[in-house]
C-alpha positions in Angstrom: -17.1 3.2 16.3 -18.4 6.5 17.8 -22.2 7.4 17.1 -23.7 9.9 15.5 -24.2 12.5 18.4 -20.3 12.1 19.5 -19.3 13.0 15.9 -21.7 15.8 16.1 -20.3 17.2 19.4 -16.8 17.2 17.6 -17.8 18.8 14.6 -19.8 21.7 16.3 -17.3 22.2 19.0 -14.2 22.7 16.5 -16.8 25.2 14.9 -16.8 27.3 18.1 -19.9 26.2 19.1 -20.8 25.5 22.8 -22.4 22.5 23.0 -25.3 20.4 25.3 -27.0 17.4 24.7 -30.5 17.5 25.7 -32.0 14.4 24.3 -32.6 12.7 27.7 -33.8 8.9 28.0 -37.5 8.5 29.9 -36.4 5.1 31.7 -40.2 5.2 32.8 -41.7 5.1 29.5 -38.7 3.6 27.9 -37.8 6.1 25.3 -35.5 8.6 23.9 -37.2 12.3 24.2 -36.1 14.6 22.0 -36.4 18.6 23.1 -38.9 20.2 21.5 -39.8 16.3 20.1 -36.6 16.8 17.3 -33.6 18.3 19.1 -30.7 16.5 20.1 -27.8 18.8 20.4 -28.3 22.9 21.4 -25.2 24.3 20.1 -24.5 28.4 20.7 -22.2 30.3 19.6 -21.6 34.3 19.7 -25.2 35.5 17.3 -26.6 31.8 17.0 -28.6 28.9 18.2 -28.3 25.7 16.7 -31.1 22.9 17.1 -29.6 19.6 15.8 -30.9 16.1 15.4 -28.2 13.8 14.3 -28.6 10.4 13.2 -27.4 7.9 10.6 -28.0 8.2 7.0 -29.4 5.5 6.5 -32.7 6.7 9.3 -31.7 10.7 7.4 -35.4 10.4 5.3 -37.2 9.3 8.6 -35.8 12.4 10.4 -36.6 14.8 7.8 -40.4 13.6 8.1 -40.2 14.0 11.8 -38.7 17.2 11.7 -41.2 18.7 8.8 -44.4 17.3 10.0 -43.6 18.1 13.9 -46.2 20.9 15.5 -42.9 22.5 17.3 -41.0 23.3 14.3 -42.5 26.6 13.3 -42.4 27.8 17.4 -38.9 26.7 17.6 -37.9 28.1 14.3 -39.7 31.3 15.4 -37.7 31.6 18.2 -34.5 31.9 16.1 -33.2 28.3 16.7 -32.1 27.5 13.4 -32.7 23.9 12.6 -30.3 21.3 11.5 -30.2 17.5 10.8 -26.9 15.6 10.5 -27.0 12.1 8.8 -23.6 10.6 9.0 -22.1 7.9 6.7 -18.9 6.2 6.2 -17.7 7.0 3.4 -14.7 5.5 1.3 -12.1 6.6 4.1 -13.7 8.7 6.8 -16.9 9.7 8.1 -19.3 12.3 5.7 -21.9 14.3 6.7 -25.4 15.3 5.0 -27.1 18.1 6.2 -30.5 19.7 6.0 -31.5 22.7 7.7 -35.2 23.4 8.3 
């Protein structure tokens, strides 16, 4: 099975985006950090900036009250990174997606 972020990558990159992740792991605290506390993909492409935080759907209503309730979305927004999340799912054959954008 390939998690959430590789299926991400895929998606975005076979969109013509250029891709980077830049979630990083803080061995010292022991914890996933996030850029910007909600990013875990930066995806460009010719015109546009993607932030994306990718996850499973069934964590997808956790990450939306992350997102919303984070002081750093309206800076980052602001900025003209346009905000995405990504909940994937199996669905009856392949993996589906569910997005929201901020």
């Amino acid at each position: 099975m390939t998690s959430p972020t590789k299926r991400t990558l895929a998606k975005l990159r076979k969109e013509g985006y250029l891709c980077a992740i830049v979630e990083k792991f803080n061995r010292f605290a022991g914890i996933r950090q996030d850029l910007f506390g909600f990013i875990d993909i930066l995806a460009i492409r010719e015109g546009e900036i993607i932030g994306v935080q990718t996850t499973s759907l069934n964590c997808f209503s956790d990450h939306v009250k992350k997102i919303s309730k984070h002081k750093n979305l309206i800076p980052v927004k602001k900025s003209g990174i346009k905000i995405v999340l990504h909940g994937w799912f199996l669905g009856e054959k392949k993996w589906e997606l569910k997005i929201k954008t901020f």
